[in-house]
C-alpha positions as CSV (number, residue, x, y, z in Angstrom):
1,X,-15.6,40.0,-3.9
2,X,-12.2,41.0,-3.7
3,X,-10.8,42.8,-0.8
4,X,-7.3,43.8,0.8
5,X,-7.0,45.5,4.1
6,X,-4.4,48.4,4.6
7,X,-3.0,50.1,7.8
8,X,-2.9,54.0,8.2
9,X,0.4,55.0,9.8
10,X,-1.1,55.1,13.4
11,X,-2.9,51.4,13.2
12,X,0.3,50.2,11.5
13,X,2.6,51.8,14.1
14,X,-0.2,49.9,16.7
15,X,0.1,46.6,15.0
16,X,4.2,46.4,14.4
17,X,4.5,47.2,18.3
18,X,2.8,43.9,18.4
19,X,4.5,40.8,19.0
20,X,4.7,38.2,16.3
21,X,2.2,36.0,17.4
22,X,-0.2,38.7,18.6
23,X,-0.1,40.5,15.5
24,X,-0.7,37.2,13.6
25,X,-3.4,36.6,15.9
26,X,-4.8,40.4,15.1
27,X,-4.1,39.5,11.2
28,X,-6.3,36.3,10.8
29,X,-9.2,37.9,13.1
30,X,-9.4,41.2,10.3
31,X,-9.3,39.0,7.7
32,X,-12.0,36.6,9.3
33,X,-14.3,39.6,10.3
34,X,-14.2,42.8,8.6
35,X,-12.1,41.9,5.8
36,X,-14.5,39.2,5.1
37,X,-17.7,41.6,5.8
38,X,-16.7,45.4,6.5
39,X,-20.1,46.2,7.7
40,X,-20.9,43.2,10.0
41,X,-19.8,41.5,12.7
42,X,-21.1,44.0,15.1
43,X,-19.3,46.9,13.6
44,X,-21.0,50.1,14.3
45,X,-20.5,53.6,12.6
46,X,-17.9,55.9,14.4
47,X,-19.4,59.0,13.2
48,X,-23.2,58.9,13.0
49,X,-23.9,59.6,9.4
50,X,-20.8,58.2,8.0
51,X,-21.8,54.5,7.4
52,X,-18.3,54.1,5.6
53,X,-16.3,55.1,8.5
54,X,-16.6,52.0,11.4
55,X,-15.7,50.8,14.6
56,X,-15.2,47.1,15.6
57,X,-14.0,45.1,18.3
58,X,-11.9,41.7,17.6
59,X,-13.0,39.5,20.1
60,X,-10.2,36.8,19.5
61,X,-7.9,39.5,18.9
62,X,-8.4,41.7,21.9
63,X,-8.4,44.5,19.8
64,X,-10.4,47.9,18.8
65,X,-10.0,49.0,15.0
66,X,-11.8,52.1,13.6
67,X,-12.0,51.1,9.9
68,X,-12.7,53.0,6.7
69,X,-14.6,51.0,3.7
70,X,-14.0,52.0,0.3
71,X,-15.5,50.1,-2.5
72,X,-13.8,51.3,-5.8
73,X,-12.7,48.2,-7.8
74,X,-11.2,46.1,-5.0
75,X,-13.0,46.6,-1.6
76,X,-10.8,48.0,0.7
77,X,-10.9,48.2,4.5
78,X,-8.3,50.8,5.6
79,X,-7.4,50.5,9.9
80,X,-6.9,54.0,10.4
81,X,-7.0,53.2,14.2
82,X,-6.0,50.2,16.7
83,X,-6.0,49.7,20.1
84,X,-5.0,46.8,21.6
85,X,-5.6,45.6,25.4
């Protein structure tokens, strides 16, 4: 299935603050994980009920990202939160 990822203004604010290496880092680990499978990869739902709206930790990526999953024609996982440690 196709998918693209796409940043909300506060996770893309997160991720530019980055440095170059980190954020690459942070780039091949969403692809890897929840780009690849939205719902896995120990993902859990932020708001109970909302199965769409997720939570995940990057392991590789030291990283938090709340993630919304839309499925229209093209999956898409939006990062409408990141925090980084």
């Amino acid at each position: 299935m196709a998918y693209r990822i796409a940043y909300a203004a506060q996770a893309d604010t997160a991720r530019r603050r980055l440095p170059a290496q980190r954020r690459g880092v942070l780039d091949k680990a969403m692809k890897a994980t929840i780009g690849n499978n939205p719902y896995g990869h120990g993902s859990v739902e932020a708001k109970p009920g909302e199965r769409d709206y997720r939570e995940a930790t990057l392991a590789g990526a030291d990283a938090i990202v709340v993630h919304y999953v839309s499925t229209p024609d093209v999956l898409t996982v939006t990062a409408v939160k990141l925090i980084t440690f």
